[in-house]
Structures are given as structure tokens and as C-alpha cells.
C-alpha angles and dihedrals in degrees: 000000000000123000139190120212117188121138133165111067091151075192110199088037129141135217108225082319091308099116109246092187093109097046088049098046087055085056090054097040087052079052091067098048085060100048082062106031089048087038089232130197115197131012115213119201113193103205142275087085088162125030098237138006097267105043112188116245105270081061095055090045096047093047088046094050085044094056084041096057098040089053096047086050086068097255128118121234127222110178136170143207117248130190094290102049128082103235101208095053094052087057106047112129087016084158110047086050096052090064082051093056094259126108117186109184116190106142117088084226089074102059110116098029106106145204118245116207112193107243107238093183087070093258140121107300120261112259107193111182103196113195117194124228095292107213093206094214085059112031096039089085092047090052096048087241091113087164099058118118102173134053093246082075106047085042085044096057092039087057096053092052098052084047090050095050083044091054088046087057102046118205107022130125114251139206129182116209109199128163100212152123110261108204109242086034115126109239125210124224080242098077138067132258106245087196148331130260108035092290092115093066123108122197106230090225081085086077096061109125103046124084085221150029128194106194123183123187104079117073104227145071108274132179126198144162091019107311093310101095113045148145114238091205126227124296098232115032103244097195140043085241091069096058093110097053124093105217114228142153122232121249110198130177118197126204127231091252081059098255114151128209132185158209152160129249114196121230124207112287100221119191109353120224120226127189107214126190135184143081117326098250090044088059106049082044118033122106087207085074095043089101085063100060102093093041138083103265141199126198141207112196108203100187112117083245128034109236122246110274086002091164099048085043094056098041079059077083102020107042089192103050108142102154125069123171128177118215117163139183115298120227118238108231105187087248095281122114133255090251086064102034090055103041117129096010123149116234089271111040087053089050089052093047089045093054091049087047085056109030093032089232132088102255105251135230094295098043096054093046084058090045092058104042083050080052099048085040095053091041096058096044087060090047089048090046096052129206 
């Protein structure tokens, strides 16, 4: 049976307040040409299929035209909700949709129930258990695991639960659907913390039991335990920190004997991003950063002081600029600390060493005059005021 994995839409998000919904409907639209052309059975979505809990309108209506088309593309859909996503709104009307051929799973009750594909190769059916982002301090109830305080416990029980109904069942294959942080995994600056500590790591030898996995949470492309347990990515990159990924989904086939096998499938790239660095004039006129100028940029000035309109004047050139960072010159200050660089200094002198700590240049002619007059100023407003 063939399978598609793909997980984080985080459909209705921006990119630094720039809309990303276009460039993530074409994703999903290139999602559907694969579904044909690969003749795929089920697609799995592995949570955060909106970008918040209360997603605006163009989001619902793009995800409801994407399930549409997948399923009129002859594939079934299994999707779960992520931390951004509310569970019970994403699965409002679960049940209408299963007869459709779509099953949406967003409530913890659920883990361990699973969704069985008719096998069309002549092989065992295709039992897929998708569990939903489990919050512990809510689903452990619900799990009959009231002491658990990380998420490795409440996955754990949910996973239990999905190997005890497989057992029940005898010679299927199986695949388990998570949204989780599997320790060991890369994150991006683009997700959310699930929780401090460490507590939010799984081992992925949770996981041991299904011929495949299909995870959601981090935002690129992952492979453990041999190709069996991965993260498809997600479809748009959502950070600077993800501009060297190439977004993809997995396309997996499983034998009858349950062995899983996989590959990406790369997605359009849409408009690239670019971090660009150097002094101000270098960047609105070196050819070095004409590669940058039709994508979302962000930018590091490195001037000791940032020049006045700096971002309009650089979106004079990148027009999607979104990103600007100042980082200037540091002083070099001999190792020893400002305490000590500074001690027994007169008012001006230490006004004059403070603006070359910040600016990374002495304060000229000009500079010091105005220094002076603020001094003499402040210093005859404390005599007039008196003791």
C-alpha cells in the first residue's frame, strides 16, 4: 500500500507579516498531483493543520478545498490535531467526514482506535492508529496514567493502547501518526516549545511495534530507527533558520510482510529566503547579494551606526526584505571590563568612551561640543536644584 506523510500547514500563517496562504495552497495543490500521479492510498497529516486555534476564514476554506481534492484524487485522508491546533475544532463533524473518506482525529479518547484501509494488493489491510497532540496535564486522565507529568508517558499510554487493539486484530500492517518531539530530532526557530526542561522529549523507541511512523512537530525533514520513524517537514519553510532545507512530503509503500520503504517527493520551492550581512552600501549595491533580491530577506548591517530608513532603503533593492539586524563593530576593550576601563574618568571623557562602546567609533568634534553643553546643562540644573 502506498502512503503519503506530510504534517505541519500551519495553514493562515505569516512570514515576518508578509501572508504565506498562496505559497502554501500551491504545496497542497502539488500534493494532489502526487497523490495521482503516485496512485496513493492514504494521506497521513501529522498535526498543526492550522497555525493557531482559531484559524481566520481563507484558512478553513483552503484546508476544506485541500481534503476535498485529495479525496477526490482517490486517496483517503488521516489527519491529526498538533499544538496549534484546537483539537476539538478540528474535529468537529469526525464522523460525517469518515464515511467521506476523511478522518480528522483531534480528541485524546480516540488514541488507540484506529483506521482500517482495505488492502487492494491482496495483503493484510492497513491499520493506521493516529494519536492527536496529547497535552499531558489534559489527556493523562483520559489515559488512566493520572501521575504523568511528560509527554513520554501520555505517548506512551496512547501507544499501548493503539499495540493492544493491533494484537486484537493479528496480521495487519500497522502505522502509528504522533505530533511530537522525538529526543535526538533538529528543531527549527519556527516551532513551539511544548515544554521546558527536557519533559517534552519522546524516545523514539516509543515508536517499536509499527512498520511505520509518520511524526509532525519539527519542521524539517528527519529520519530514525532505520527509515521507519520520520518527520515529513513542513511544506513552506516558516523561519530564516529552514533556508537550507528542501520541503518535501514522504511517499512510502509498504509490503505486504509490513516492510516500509520510503522517499521524498520535493515540493515547489516558492520564494526563496536569503540572509545577507555587510556594510550598508555594500549591500544596496553588491553584485555578491543579487541572487537575494526576489527572495525574503533578511539582513545584518554591520555599520557602527545603522544608517537613517535603512529598511525602506534596502527594500529599494529587496523588495522583501522583512528582517533587519544591526550588528556593529565590537570595541575591543584589552579583556578587561568596563568597571575597570572607565575608572577615574571625568563626565566627559566617560560620555565619549560610552558612545565608541556603542557606535564602534571615538565621537568627533561635533559630538563632544554637544556632550559638553548636555553636561554643563545637567550640572546646573543639580546646583539650582540644591541639596
Amino acid at each position: 500500500m502506498r502512503l503519503l506523510h506530510t504534517s505541519d500547514w500551519h495553514l493562515g500563517r505569516s512570514f515576518h507579516g508578509a501572508p504565506l496562504l498562496a505559497a502554501q495552497v500551491a504545496a497542497l495543490d502539488a500534493m494532489v498531483a502526487l497523490v495521482r500521479a503516485e496512485r496513493i492510498d492514504v494521506v497521513l497529516v501529522a498535526g498543526d493543520l492550522y497555525d493557531r486555534q482559531l484559524p481566520p476564514v481563507d484558512a478553513v476554506e483552503a484546508m476544506s478545498h485541500a481534503l476535498a481534492e485529495l479525496r477526490g484524487a482517490g486517496a483517503q485522508v488521516v489527519a491529526i490535531s498538533g499544538n496549534h491546533d484546537s483539537g476539538r475544532r478540528v474535529g468537529f463533524g469526525d464522523r460525517l467526514l469518515a464515511r467521506a473518506g476523511v478522518h480528522v482525529r483531534g480528541d485524546v479518547r480516540t488514541a488507540g482506535e484506529p483506521v482500517v484501509v482495505p488492502a487492494a494488493d491482496g495483503g493484510p489491510d492497513l491499520a493506521v492508529y493516529p494519536i492527536p497532540y496529547l497535552e499531558p496535564e489534559l489527556a493523562r486522565h483520559h489515559l488512566d496514567v493520572a501521575g504523568a507529568r511528560g509527554h513520554e508517558a501520555v505517548l506512551r499510554a496512547a501507544l499501548g493502547r493503539a499495540r493492544a487493539d493491533a494484537d486484537r486484530r493479528g496480521r495487519m500492517r500497522r502505522v502509528a501518526m504522533a505530533h511530537a518531539f522525538v529526543a535526538g530530532g533538529t528543531p527549527c526557530d519556527s516551532e513551539r516549545v511544548l515544554s521546558v526542561g527536557g519533559a517534552g522529549l519522546v524516545p523514539v523507541r516509543c515508536f517499536a511495534g509499527f512498520d511505520y511512523t509518520a511524526l509532525g512537530h519539527l519542521h524539517g525533514r528527519q529520519v530514525f530507527s532505520g527509515g521507519r520513524v520520520r518527520y515529513s517537514g513542513s511544506p513552506v519553510a516558516y523561519s530564516f533558520s529552514e533556508r537550507a532545507q528542501v520541503k518535501s512530503v514522504e511517499i512510502v509503500e509498504i509490503d505486504a510482510d509490513g516492510t516500509a520503504r520510503a522517499q521524498a517527493a520535493i515540493l515547489p520551492a516558492g520564494r526563496g529566503l536569503a540572509a545577507i550581512r555587510g556594510e550598508f552600501a555594500d549591500l544596496l549595491t553588491g553584485r555578491a547579494h543579487a541572487g537575494a533580491e526576489r527572495c525574503w530577506v533578511q539582513a545584518t548591517v554591520t555599520d557602527p551606526l545603522l544608517p537613517r530608513d535603512a529598511m525602506a532603503r534596502l527594500r529599494g533593492r529587496f523588495p522583501h526584505a522583512v528582517v533587519l539586524l544591526h550588528e556593529p563593530p565590537a570595541v575591543d576593550g584589552g579583556g578587561a571590563s568596563y568597571r575597570e576601563r572607565t575608572r577615574g574618568l571625568d563626565d566627559l571623557a566617560l560620555m565619549q568612551r560610552f558612545l565608541a562602546e556603542m557606535t564602534g567609533a571615538d565621537p568627533g568634534a561635533e559630538d563632544r561640543a554637544e556632550l559638553r553643553t548636555a553636561i554643563d546643562e545637567v550640572g546646573r540644573s543639580g546646583a539650582e536644584a540644591g541639596p
